[in-house]
C-alpha positions in Angstrom: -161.3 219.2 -10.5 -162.4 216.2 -8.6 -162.5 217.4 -5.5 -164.3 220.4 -6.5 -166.8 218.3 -8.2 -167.6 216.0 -5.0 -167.7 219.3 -3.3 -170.4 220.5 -5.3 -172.2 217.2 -5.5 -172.2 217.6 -1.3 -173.5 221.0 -1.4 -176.4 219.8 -3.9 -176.9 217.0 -1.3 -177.3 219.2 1.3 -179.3 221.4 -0.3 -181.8 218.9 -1.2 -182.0 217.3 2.7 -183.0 220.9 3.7 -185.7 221.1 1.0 -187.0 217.5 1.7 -186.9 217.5 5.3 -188.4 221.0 5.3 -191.6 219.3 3.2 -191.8 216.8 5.2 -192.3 218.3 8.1 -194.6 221.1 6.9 -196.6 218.0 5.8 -196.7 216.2 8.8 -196.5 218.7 11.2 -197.6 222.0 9.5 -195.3 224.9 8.5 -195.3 226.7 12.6 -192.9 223.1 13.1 -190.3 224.1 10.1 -187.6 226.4 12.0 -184.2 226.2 11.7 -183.6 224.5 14.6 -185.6 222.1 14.0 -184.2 221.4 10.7 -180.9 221.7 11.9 -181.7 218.7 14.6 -183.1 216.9 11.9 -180.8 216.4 9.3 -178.2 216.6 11.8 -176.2 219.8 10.6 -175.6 223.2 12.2 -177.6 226.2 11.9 -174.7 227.7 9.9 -174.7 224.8 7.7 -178.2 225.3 6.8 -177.3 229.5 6.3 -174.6 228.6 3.9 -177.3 227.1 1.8 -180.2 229.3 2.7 -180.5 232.7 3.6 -183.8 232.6 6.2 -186.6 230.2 6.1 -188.1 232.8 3.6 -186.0 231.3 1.4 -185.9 227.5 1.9 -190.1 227.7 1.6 -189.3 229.6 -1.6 -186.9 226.6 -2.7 -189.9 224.3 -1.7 -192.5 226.1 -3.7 -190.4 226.2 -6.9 -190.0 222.4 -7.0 -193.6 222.4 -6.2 -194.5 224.2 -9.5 -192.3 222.1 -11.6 -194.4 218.8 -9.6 -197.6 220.8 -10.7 -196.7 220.7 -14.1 -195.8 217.4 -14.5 -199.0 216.6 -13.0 -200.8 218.9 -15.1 -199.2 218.0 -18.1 -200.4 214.2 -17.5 -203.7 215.1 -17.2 -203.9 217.0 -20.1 -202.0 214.4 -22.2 -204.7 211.4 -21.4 -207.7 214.0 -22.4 -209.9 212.9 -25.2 -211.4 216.2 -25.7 -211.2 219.9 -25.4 -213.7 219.7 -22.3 -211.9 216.5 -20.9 -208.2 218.1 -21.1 -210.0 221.4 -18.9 -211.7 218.9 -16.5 -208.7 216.5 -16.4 -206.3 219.5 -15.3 -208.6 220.9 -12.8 -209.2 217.6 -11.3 -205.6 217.1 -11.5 -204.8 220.4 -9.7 -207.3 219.7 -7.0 -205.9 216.3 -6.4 -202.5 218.0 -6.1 -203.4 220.7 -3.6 -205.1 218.0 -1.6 -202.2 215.5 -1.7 -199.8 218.1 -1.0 -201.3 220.6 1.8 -198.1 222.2 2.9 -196.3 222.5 -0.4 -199.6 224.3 -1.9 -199.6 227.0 1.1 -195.5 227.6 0.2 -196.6 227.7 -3.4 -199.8 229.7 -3.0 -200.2 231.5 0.2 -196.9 232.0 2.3 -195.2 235.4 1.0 -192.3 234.3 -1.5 -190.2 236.6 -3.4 -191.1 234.3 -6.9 -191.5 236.2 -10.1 -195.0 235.6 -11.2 -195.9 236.0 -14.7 -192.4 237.7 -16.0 -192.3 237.7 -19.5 -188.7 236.4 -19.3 -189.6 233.5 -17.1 -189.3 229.9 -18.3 -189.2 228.4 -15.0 -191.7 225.7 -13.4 -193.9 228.7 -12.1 -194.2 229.4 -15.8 -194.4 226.0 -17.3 -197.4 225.0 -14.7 -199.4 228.1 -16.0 -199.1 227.0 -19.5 -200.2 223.8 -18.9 -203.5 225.2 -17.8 -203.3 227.6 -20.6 -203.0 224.6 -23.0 -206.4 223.7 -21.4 -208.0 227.1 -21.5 -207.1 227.3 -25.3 -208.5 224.4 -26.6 -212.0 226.0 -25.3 -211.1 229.6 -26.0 -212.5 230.6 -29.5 -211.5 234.1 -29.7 -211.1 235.2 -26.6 -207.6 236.8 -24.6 -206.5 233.2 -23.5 -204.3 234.4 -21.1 -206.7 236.4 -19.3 -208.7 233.3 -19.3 -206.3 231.1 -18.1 -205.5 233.5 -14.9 -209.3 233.9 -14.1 -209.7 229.7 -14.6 -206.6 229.3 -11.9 -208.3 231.7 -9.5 -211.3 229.9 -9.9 -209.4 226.6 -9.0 -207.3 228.4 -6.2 -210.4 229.4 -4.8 -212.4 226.1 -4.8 -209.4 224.4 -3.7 -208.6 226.9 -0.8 -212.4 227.2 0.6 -212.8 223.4 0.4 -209.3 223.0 2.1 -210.5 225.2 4.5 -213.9 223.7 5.8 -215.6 226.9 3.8 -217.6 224.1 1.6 -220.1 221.8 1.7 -217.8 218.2 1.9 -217.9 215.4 -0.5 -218.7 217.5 -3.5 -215.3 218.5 -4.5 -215.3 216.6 -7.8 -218.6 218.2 -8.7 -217.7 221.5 -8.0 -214.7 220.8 -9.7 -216.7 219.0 -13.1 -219.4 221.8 -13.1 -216.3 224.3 -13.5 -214.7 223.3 -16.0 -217.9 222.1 -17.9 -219.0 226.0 -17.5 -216.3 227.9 -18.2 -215.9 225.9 -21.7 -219.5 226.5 -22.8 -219.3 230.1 -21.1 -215.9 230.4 -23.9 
């Protein structure tokens, strides 16, 4: 059992060198530099070593975006945690999911806008993609009253997907993220 258990250990290893290396380079070079071959030179395996652990790229971006959600959530989570109010916990998530778009270009495209076969909102899901939305729900439903808090919580993420993205993007005035980022939150709890 030994032996099988170092195996396994290798192949997590592995795995998780592909994952890495793939981030890294989407962050430093953008995602057109993640190939295969690429990665392959780079962590200094084969191109079937990398298909025994992946299927395609598809698939390693897929990897990368779950472990982005679970970072999301974490981050999320932290913000919400050091909130004083109902107000500060929406403001402190939205300035904490800004800040983690921003600080993470590349992982926020695989999460966000690269096509990924990731179940979104499946009732049977308790996966990072899950957990991350209910940390903005936790947000949402402090400022809610009686409103369909889910619904609210999806139309508050678009809202910060949206800001996020245009600013990202050059589509926004620069150096008035944080305001646009206070004046949401601030609004969409008195709107609630």
């Amino acid at each position: 059992m030994a032996i099988e258990d170092r195996r396994e250990r290798e192949r997590a290893e592995r795995r998780r060198l592909i994952i890495s290396t793939a981030r890294r380079l989407a962050e430093a070079e953008g995602w057109e530099a993640v190939t295969t071959r690429r990665l392959s030179t780079e962590i200094e395996y084969s191109q079937p070593v990398l298909y025994k652990h992946f299927a395609s790229m598809d698939h390693i971006v897929e990897a990368l975006a779950y472990d982005g959600f679970g970072e999301l959530a974490v981050a999320l989570r932290a913000a919400r945690r050091e909130a004083g109010s109902a107000v500060d916990a929406l403001t402190r998530i939205a300035h904490a999911y800004v800040d983690f778009a921003r600080a993470n270009p590349a992982l926020y495209v695989a999460m966000f806008t690269r096509a990924t076969k990731l179940r979104f909102a499946a009732e049977d899901d308790s996966s990072p993609l899950t957990e991350a939305f209910i940390e903005v729900r936790e947000g949402v439903s402090a400022v809610a009253g009686g409103a369909d808090v889910d619904t609210l919580t999806e139309v508050f993420w678009a809202a910060l997907h949206g800001v996020t993205t245009l600013a990202r993007d050059g589509r926004l005035r620069p150096g008035y993220d944080s305001d646009r980022v206070d004046l949401l939150a601030a609004r969409f709890a008195a709107a609630t």
